[in-house]
C-alpha positions as CSV (number, residue, x, y, z in Angstrom):
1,X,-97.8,43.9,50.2
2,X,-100.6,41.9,48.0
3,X,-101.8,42.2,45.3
4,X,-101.4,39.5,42.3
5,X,-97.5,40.2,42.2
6,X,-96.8,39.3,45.9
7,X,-96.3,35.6,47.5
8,X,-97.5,34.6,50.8
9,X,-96.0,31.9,53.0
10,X,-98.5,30.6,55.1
11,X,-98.0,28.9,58.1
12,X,-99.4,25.7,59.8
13,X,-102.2,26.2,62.5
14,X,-101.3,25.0,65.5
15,X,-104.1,25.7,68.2
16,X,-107.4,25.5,67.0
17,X,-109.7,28.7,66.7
18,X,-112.9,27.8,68.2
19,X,-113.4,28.5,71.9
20,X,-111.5,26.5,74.4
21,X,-111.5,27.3,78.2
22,X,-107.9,25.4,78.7
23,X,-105.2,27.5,80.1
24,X,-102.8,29.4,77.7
25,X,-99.0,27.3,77.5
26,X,-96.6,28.7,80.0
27,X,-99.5,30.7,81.6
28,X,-99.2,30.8,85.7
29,X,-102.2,30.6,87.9
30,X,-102.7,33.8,89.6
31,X,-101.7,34.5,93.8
32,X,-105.2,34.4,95.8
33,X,-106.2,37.5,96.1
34,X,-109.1,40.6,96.2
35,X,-108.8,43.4,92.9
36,X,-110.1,46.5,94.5
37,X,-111.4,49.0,91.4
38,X,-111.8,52.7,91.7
39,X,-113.7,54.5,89.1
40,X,-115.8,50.6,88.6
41,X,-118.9,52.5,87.4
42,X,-117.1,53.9,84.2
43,X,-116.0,53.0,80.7
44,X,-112.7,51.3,81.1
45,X,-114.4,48.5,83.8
46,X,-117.2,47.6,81.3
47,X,-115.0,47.4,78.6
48,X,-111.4,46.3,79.4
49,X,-111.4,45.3,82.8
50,X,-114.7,42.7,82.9
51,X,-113.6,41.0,79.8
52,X,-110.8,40.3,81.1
53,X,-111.1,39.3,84.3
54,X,-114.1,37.0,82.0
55,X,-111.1,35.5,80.2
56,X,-108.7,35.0,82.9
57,X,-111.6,32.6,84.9
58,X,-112.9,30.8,81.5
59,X,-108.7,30.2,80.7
60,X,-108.6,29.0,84.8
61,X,-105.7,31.3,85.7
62,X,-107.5,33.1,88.4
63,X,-107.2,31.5,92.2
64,X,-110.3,29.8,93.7
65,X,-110.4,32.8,96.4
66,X,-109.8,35.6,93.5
67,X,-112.4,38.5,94.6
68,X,-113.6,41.6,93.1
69,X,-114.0,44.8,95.3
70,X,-115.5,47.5,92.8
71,X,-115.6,51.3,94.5
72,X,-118.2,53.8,93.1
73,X,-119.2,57.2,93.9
74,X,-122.7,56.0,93.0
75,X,-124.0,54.9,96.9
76,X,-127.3,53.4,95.4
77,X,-125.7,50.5,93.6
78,X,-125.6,47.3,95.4
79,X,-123.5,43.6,94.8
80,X,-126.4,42.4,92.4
81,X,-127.1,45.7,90.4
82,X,-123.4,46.4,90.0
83,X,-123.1,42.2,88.8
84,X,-126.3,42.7,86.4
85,X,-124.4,45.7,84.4
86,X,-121.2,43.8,84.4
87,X,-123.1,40.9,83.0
88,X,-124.7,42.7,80.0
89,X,-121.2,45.1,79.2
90,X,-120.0,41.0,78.9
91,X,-122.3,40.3,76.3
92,X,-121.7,43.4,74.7
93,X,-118.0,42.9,74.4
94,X,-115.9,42.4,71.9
95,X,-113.2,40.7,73.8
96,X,-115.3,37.9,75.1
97,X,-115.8,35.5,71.9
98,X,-117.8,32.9,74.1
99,X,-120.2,33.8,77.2
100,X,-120.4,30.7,79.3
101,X,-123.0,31.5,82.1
102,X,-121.5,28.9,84.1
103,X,-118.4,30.5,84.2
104,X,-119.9,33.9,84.9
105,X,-121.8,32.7,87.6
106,X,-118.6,31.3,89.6
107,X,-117.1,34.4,88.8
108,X,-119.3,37.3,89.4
109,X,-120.3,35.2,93.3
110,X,-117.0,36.9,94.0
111,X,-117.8,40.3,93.1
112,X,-119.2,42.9,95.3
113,X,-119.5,46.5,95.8
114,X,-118.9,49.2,97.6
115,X,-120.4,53.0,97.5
116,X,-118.5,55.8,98.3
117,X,-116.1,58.9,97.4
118,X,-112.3,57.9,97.5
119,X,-111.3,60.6,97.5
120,X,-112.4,61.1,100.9
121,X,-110.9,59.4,103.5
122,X,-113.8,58.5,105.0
123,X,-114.7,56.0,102.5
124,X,-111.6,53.7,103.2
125,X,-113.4,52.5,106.4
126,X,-115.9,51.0,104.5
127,X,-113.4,49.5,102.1
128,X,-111.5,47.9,105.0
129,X,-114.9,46.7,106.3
130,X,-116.2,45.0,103.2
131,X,-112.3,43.8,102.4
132,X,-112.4,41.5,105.5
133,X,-115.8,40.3,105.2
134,X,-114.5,39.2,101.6
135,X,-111.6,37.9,102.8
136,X,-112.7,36.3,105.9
137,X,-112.0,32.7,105.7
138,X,-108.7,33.2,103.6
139,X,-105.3,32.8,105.6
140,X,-103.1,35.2,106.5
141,X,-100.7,34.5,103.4
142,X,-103.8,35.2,101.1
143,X,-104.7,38.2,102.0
144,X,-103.2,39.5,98.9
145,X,-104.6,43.0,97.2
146,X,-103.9,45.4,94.4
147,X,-105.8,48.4,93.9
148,X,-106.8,49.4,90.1
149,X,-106.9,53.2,89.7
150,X,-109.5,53.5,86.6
151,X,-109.9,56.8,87.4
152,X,-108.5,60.1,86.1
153,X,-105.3,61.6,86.6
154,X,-106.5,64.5,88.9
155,X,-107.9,62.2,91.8
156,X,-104.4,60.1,91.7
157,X,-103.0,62.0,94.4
158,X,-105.8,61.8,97.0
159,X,-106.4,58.5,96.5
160,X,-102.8,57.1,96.8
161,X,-102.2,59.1,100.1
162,X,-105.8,57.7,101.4
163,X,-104.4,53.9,100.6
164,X,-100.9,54.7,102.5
165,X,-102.3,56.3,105.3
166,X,-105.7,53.9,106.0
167,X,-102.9,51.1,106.2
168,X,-104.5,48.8,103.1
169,X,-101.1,49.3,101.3
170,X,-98.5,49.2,103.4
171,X,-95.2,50.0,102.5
172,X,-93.1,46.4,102.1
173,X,-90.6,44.3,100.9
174,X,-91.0,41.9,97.5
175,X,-90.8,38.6,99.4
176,X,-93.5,40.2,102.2
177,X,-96.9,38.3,102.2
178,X,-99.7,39.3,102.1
179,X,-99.0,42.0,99.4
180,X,-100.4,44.8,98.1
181,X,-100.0,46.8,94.9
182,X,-101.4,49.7,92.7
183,X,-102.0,50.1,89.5
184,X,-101.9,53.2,87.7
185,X,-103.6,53.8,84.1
186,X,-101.9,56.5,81.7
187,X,-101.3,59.0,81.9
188,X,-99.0,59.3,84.4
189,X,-98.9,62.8,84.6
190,X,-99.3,66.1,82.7
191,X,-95.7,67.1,81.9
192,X,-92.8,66.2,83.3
193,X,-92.7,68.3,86.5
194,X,-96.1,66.6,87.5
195,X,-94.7,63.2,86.7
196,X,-92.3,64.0,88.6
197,X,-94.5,65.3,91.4
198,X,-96.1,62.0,91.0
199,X,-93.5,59.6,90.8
200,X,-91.8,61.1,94.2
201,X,-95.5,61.2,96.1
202,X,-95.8,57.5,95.1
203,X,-92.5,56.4,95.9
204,X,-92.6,58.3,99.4
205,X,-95.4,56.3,99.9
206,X,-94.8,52.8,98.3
207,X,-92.1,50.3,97.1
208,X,-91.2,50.7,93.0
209,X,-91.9,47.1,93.2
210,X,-95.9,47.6,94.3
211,X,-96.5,50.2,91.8
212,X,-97.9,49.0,88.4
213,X,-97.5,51.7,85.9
214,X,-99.9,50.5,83.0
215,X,-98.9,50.8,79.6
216,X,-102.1,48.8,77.7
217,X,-99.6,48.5,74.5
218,X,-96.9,46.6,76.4
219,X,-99.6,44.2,76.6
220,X,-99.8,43.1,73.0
221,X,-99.1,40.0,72.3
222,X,-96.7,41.4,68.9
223,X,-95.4,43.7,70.7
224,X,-94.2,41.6,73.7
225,X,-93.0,39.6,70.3
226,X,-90.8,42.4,69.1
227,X,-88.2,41.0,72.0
228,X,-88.6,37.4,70.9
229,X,-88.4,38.2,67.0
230,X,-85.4,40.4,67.6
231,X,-83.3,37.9,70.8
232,X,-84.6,34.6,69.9
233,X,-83.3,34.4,65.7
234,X,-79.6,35.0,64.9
235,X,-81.0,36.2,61.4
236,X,-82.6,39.5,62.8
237,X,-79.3,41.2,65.5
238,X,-76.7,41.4,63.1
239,X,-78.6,43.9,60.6
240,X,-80.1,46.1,63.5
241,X,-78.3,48.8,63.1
242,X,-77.3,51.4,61.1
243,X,-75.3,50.0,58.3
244,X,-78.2,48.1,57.0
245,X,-81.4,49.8,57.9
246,X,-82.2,53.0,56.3
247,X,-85.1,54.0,58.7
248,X,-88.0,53.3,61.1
249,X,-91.5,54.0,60.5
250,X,-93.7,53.3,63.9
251,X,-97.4,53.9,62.9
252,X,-100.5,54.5,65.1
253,X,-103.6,54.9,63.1
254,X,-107.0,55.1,64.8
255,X,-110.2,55.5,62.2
256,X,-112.5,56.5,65.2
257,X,-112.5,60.2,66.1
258,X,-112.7,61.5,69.7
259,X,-116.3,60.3,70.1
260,X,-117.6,61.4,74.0
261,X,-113.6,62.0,74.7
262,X,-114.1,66.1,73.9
263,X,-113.0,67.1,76.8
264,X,-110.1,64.9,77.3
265,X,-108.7,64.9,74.6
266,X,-108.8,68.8,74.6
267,X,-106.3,68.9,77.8
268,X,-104.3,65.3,76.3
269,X,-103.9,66.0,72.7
270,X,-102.2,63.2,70.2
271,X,-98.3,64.0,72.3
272,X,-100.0,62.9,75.8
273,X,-102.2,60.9,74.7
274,X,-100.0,58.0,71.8
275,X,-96.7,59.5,71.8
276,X,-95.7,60.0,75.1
277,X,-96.4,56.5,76.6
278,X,-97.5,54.2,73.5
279,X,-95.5,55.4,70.4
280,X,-92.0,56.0,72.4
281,X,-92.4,52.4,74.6
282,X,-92.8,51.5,70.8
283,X,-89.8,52.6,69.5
284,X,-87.9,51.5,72.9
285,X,-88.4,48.1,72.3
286,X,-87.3,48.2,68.8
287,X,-83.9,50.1,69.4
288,X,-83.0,48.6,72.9
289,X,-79.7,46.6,72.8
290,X,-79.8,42.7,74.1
291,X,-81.1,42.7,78.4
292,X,-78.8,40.6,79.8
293,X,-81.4,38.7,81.5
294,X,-85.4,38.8,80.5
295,X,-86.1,39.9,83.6
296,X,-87.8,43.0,84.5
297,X,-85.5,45.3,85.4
298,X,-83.0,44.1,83.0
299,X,-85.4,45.0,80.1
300,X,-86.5,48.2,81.2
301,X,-82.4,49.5,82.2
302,X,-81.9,48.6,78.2
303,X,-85.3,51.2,77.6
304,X,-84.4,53.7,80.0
305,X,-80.9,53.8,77.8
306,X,-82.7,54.2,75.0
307,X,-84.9,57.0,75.5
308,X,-81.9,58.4,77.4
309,X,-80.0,58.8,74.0
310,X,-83.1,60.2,71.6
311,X,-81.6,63.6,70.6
312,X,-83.7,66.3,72.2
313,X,-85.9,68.2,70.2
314,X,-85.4,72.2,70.5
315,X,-86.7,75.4,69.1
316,X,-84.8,75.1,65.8
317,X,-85.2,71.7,65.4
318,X,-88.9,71.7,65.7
319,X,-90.0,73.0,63.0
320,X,-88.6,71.0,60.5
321,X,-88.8,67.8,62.7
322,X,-92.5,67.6,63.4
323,X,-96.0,68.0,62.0
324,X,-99.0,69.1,63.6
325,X,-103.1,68.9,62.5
326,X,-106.7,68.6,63.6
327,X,-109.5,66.4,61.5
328,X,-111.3,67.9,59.2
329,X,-114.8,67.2,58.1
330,X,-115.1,63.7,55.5
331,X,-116.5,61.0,55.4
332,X,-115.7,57.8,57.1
333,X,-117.7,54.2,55.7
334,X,-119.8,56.1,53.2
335,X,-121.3,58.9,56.0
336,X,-120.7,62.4,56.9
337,X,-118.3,63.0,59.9
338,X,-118.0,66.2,61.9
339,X,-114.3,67.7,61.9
340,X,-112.7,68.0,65.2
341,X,-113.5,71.5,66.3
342,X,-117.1,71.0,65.5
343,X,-116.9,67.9,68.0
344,X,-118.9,68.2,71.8
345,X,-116.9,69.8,74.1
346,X,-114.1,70.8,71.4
347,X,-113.3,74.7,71.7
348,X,-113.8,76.2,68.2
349,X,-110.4,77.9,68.1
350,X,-109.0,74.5,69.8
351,X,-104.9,74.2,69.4
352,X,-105.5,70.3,70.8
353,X,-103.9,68.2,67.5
354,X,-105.3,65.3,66.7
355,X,-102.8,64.2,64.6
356,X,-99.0,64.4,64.6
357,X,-95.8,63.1,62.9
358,X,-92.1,63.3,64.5
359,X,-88.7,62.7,63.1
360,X,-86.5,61.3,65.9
361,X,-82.4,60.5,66.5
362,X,-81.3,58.1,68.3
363,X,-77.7,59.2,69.3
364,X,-75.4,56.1,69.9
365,X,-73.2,53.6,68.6
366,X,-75.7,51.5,67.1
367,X,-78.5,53.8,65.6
368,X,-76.6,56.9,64.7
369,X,-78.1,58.9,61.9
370,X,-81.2,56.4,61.7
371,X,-84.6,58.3,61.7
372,X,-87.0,57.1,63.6
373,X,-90.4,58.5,62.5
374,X,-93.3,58.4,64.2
375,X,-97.1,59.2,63.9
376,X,-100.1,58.6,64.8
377,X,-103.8,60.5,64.3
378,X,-107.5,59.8,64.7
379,X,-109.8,59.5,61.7
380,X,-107.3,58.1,59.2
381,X,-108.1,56.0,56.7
382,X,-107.0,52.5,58.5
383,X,-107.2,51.5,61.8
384,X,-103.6,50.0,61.8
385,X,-100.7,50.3,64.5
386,X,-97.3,48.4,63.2
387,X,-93.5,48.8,63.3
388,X,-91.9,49.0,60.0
389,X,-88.0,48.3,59.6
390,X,-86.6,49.8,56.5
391,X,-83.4,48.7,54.9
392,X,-80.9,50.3,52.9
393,X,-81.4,49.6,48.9
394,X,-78.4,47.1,47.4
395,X,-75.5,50.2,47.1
396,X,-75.1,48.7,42.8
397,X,-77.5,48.5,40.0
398,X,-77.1,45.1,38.6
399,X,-79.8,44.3,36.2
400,X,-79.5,46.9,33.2
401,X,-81.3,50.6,33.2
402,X,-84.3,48.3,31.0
403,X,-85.0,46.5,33.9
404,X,-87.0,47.3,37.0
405,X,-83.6,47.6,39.0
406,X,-84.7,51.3,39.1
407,X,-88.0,50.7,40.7
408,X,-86.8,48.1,43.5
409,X,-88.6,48.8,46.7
410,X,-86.7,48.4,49.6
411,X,-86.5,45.0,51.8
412,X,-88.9,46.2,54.9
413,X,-89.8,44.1,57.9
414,X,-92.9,44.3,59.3
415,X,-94.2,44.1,63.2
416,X,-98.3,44.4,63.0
417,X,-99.0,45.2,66.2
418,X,-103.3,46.0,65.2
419,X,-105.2,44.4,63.7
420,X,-104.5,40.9,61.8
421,X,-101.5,40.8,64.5
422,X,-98.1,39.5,62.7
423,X,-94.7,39.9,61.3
424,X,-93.9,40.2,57.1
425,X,-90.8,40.5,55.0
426,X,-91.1,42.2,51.6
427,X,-87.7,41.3,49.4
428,X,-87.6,40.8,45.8
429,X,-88.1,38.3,43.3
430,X,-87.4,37.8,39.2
431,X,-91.0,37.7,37.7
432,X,-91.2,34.4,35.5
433,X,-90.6,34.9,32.0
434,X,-87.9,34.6,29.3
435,X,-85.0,37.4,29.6
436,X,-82.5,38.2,27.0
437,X,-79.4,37.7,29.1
438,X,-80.2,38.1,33.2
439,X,-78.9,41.6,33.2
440,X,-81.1,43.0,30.4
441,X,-85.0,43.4,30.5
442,X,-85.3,41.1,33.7
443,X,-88.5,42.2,35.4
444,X,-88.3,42.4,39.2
445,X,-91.2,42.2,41.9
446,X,-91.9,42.6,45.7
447,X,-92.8,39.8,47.2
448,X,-94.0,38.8,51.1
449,X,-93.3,36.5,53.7
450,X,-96.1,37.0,55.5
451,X,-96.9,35.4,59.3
452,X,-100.2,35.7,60.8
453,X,-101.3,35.1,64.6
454,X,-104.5,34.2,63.7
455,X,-103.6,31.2,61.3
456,X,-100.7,30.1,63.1
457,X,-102.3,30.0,66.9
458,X,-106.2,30.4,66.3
459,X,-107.7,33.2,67.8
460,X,-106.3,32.5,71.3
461,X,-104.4,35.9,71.4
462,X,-104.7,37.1,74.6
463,X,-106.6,40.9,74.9
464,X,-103.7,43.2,76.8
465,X,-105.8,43.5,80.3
466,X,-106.1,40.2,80.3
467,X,-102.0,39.9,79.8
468,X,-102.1,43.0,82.5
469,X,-103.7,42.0,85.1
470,X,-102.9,38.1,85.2
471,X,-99.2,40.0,85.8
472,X,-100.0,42.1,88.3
473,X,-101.1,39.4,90.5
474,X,-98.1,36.9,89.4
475,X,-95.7,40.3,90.2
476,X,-94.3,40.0,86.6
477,X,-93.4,44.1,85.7
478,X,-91.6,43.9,82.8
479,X,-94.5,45.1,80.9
480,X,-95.1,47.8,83.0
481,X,-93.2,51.2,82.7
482,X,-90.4,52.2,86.0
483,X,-90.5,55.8,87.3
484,X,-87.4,56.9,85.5
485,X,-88.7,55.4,82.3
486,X,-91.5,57.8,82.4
487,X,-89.6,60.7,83.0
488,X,-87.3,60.0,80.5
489,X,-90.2,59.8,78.3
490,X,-91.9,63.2,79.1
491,X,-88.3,64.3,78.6
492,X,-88.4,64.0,75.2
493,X,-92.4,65.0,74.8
494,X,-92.3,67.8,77.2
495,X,-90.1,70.7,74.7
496,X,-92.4,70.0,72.2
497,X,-95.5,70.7,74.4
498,X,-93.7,73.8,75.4
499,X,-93.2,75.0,71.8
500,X,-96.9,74.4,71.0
501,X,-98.3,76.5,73.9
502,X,-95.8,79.3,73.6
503,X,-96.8,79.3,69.9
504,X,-100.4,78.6,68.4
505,X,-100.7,77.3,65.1
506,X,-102.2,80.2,63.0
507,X,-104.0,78.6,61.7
508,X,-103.9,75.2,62.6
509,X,-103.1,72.9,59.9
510,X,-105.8,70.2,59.2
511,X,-106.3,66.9,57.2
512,X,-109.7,65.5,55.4
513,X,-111.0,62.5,57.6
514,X,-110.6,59.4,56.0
515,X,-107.1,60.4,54.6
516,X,-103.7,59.4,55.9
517,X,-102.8,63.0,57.2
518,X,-101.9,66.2,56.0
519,X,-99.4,67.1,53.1
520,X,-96.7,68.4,55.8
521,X,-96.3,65.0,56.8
522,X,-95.5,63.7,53.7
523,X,-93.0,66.4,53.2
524,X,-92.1,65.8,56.4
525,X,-90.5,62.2,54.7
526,X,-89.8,63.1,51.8
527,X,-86.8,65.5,52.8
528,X,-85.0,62.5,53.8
529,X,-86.0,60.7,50.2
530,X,-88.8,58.7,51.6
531,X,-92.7,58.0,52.1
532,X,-95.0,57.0,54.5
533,X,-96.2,53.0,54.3
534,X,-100.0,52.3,53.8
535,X,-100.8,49.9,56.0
C-alpha cells in the first residue's frame, strides 16, 4: 500500500550495497569438485548458470579444484572459444553487478569443453577422458561430480541411462566419496504418467539422494524466508489458520510475453510451465505445518502432506474453479505488442493459455474452507510474484455507519517474492483529526509496515542458481523437490490438463496485454466476495 495515506517503517541497513567479494554469513565453502553441463551452448548456461558460478568464485565459496566440464553438440568449439562467449554473456548479465577480470581469469582456467552428442553413448568416452585429465592431480576423495541437465525434457532419458551405464554416476550411499549427482531442470515430466516413468527410470538408476530436482523458485531468498517468517516469530503460527485468515492470494505475474519460447510454450502452456512446479511449491510452503527438524526430508514430508490434502479438481468443479486465456494484442511501455497466436511458432487456433487463475482447497484440520487462489499469466501489467495472506475483517462494526468502518480493508500480510524482495503488513490506523466522540465520524486508513531486502541487507541477495548450485555441491536438498513431491504435484495439475484437451475453448477466452487478466478471473474472486491484489 502507498500512497500519501500509508506509513512505512523502515529498517536499518546492515550490509552495505556496493560490491564486496567477502563470503555471504553462514555460507559453506563448496566440496572440490568438476560441474559437468549438458546443453552448455544454450540459453540457461549464458544466463543463469555462468553468473552464478561468477558469483559463487567472487563470494569465495567455490573449492580451489572446482572445474567446469561444458558438453555441446557443437564439435567445433574448443576450451578458449567456449571461455570467450562465457566471458561476454558475463558482461551482458544482469546477475553479475561487478565484473572483476581477475576473478574471471582464476575462474574460467578451470573451464573446458567438450564436443559431442549425449545422447549417444559414444560421447561419454570422451567425457571420461577429458574428466580425468581435469581431475588429474586431485585425490581420490575429490573426485567429486554432478552432472547439470540444461537440456530439454525429451533427451532426459537417454542421457541418464548413458551416465548409469558409462559408470560416471555410480549408484552409492550418502556418506560414499567421491560422489556424484544430477541435476534435473523443470520440468520434470509431461503429466503424471511420464513423471512417473521418469521418477522410476531415475531411481532404478540412482540414489533419491544424488538426484537434484531443480525448482529455480525454491531458490529465492523470500521464499526460503516464508519458513523463517512463519517458525522463527511466535506472532505469525497462532493466526495461520482458518479462524483468522479469510484467504490466500499466490501471484505470478510476468510482463514479458513468450519471446523465442513459441514452441515451448505451445506443448508447456501456463499449468506446466508456473503452476505445476512454481505456483504449488508456493503454496506448499505457506500451508505446510511446523517440520520437526529443518532438515531436508523433514521439510519436504510436511509438503508432500500438503499437496496430499488439496481437494482434487473434477469435471464439475472445474468450471467454476478455474479460468483460462491467451494474450491479446496491447501495448506494453508505450509500443505495439503482437497477441499470442500471432507469436513465431504459435498455431493460429492454438488452445496453449498463457494465462490462468485457480481456486484451490486445502482439506485438513488447519486450512479447511480457506481458498487458496492462484494465478499467474505473461504480458500483465507488473512483473510481480508475491504471497498475500488475507485475514478475516473484525466480526463488529465499532466506529458509527458515518465513519469509514464500512470501508476497512482487510489486515493482509505480504511475502514479495519479485521484485523489491520483502515482507509488508497493511492494518489500520485513525487518520489525525478532531472526532466528535471516537465512535462517530472517526476517519480510518490503511497503513504499512513495510520491510525491504534491499535496505535492510544491501543488494547482497543471492540470484537462486547461485543458492542452487552452491547446494548441490554442499548436498543440502531441501530446496530441491523429492519424487513423490512431484507426483503429488502433477496430481493435482494433471485433471485439469485432461479437461482442457478433451474440451477446447470455443473460443478461447483472451485478455488485452498490459492488463491484469481477463474479466472471468475477477469473477472468478468475486463469487467468494473478494478481488484480486495489484501488486
Amino acid at each position: 500500500m502507498t500512497g500519501p495515506s500509508a506509513a512505512h517503517m523502515k529498517t536499518t541497513p546492515r550490509i552495505s550495497g556496493q560490491y564486496d567479494p567477502v563470503p555471504r554469513r553462514n555460507a559453506q565453502q563448496a566440496d572440490p569438485c568438476t560441474m559437468v553441463i549438458f546443453g552448455a551452448t544454450g540459453d540457461l548456461t549464458k544466463r543463469k548458470l555462468f553468473p552464478a558460478l561468477y558469483q559463487l568464485a567472487a563470494e569465495h565459496l567455490l573449492a580451489p579444484h572446482f572445474a567446469v566440464l561444458a558438453v555441446g553438440r557443437d564439435a567445433a568449439e574448443t576450451d578458449a572459444t567456449f571461455r570467450e562467449k562465457m566471458r561476454e554473456a558475463l558482461h551482458e548479465s544482469d546477475e553479475v553487478k561487478h565484473f572483476d577480470e581477475q576473478i574471471w581469469e582464476s575462474l574460467s582456467a578451470r573451464v573446458f569443453y567438450a564436443g559431442g552428442d549425449a545422447t549417444a553413448s559414444d560421447a561419454y568416452t570422451l567425457i571420461k577422458a577429458r574428466l580425468d585429465g581435469i581431475e588429474e592431480h586431485r585425490s581420490e576423495e575429490e573426485r567429486n561430480r554432478f552432472f547439470y541437465l540444461a537440456v530439454p525434457p525429451s533427451v532426459f532419458e537417454p542421457i541418464v541411462r548413458h551416465l548409469s551405464d558409462s559408470g560416471l554416476v555410480p549408484r552409492h550411499d550418502p556418506s560414499v566419496r567421491p560422489w556424484a549427482r544430477v541435476v534435473v531442470e523443470k520440468p520434470f515430466g509431461h503429466s503424471l504418467q511420464t513423471a512417473q516413468h521418469l521418477n522410476a527410470l531415475v531411481l532404478s538408476l540412482f540414489e533419491e539422494h544424488q538426484v537434484y530436482r531443480i525448482d529455480h523458485y525454491l531458490g529465492k531468498e523470500t521464499v526460503q524466508n516464508v519458513l523463517v517468517l512463519r517458525f522463527a516469530n511466535s506472532i505469525f503460527e497462532p493466526l495461520w489458520n482458518r479462524s483468522h485468515i479469510a484467504h490466500v492470494q499466490i501471484t505470478a505475474a510476468e510482463t514479458v510475453g513468450v519471446e523465442a519460447r513459441g514452441k515451448y510454450y505451445e506443448e508447456a502452456g501456463i499449468i506446466r510451465d508456473m503452476f505445476q512446479n512454481h505456483l504449488l511449491q508456493l503454496l506448499a510452503l505457506t500451508a505446510m505445518e511446523p517440520p520437526a527438524s529443518m532438515t531436508a526430508d523433514a521439510v519436504r514430508d510436511e509438503k508432500v502432506k500438503v499437496l496430499k490434502s488439496v481437494r482434487p479438481l473434477t469435471a464439475e468443479t472445474i468450471p467454476d474453479s478455474v479460468v483460462r486465456a491467451q494474450y491479446a494484442a496491447g501495448r506494453m511501455k508505450g509500443a505495439e505488442v503482437p497477441g499470442y497466436r500471432d507469436e513465431a511458432d504459435v498455431a493460429p487456433d492454438s488452445q496453449s493459455p498463457t494465462y490462468a487463475a485457480a481456486r484451490f482447497y486445502i482439506d485438513n484440520w488447519r486450512w479447511q474452507g480457506v481458498p487458496f487462489y492462484l494465478r499467474s499469466g505473461k504480458r500483465m501489467a507488473k512483473r510481480a510474484s508475491e504471497i498475500a495472506v488475507q485475514f478475516h475483517t473484525p466480526p463488529h462494526r465499532m466506529f458509527g455507519e458515518d465513519g469509514r468502518m464500512g470501508h476497512l480493508q482487510p489486515n493482509t500480510l505480504v511475502m514479495r517474492v519479485q521484485p523489491n524482495e520483502g515482507v509488508s503488513l497493511t492494518f489500520e490506523v485513525k487518520v489525525p483529526g478532531a472526532a466528535v466522540a471516537l465512535t462517530e465520524h472517526v476517519e480510518v486508513a490503511p497503513v504499512d509496515m513495510d520491510f525491504s531486502y534491499a535496505e535492510a541487507f544491501g543488494e547482497t541477495a543471492a540470484p537462486a542458481y547461485e543458492t542452487l548450485l552452491l547446494d548441490v555441491m554442499i548436498g543440502e536438498m531441501t530446496l530441491f523437490t523429492r519424487s513423490d513431491e512431484v507426483e503429488a504435484a502433477w496430481k493435482i495439475i494433471d485433471p485439469l490438463l485432461c479437461y482442457w484437451e478433451e474440451r477446447p475453448a470455443e473460443p478461447m477466452p483472451s485478455y488485452p496485454s498490459g492488463s491484469w487478466g481477463p474479466e472471468a478471473a475477477e469473477e472468478l474472486i468475486a463469487a467468494d466476495g473478494g478481488e484480486w491484489r495489484q501488486p
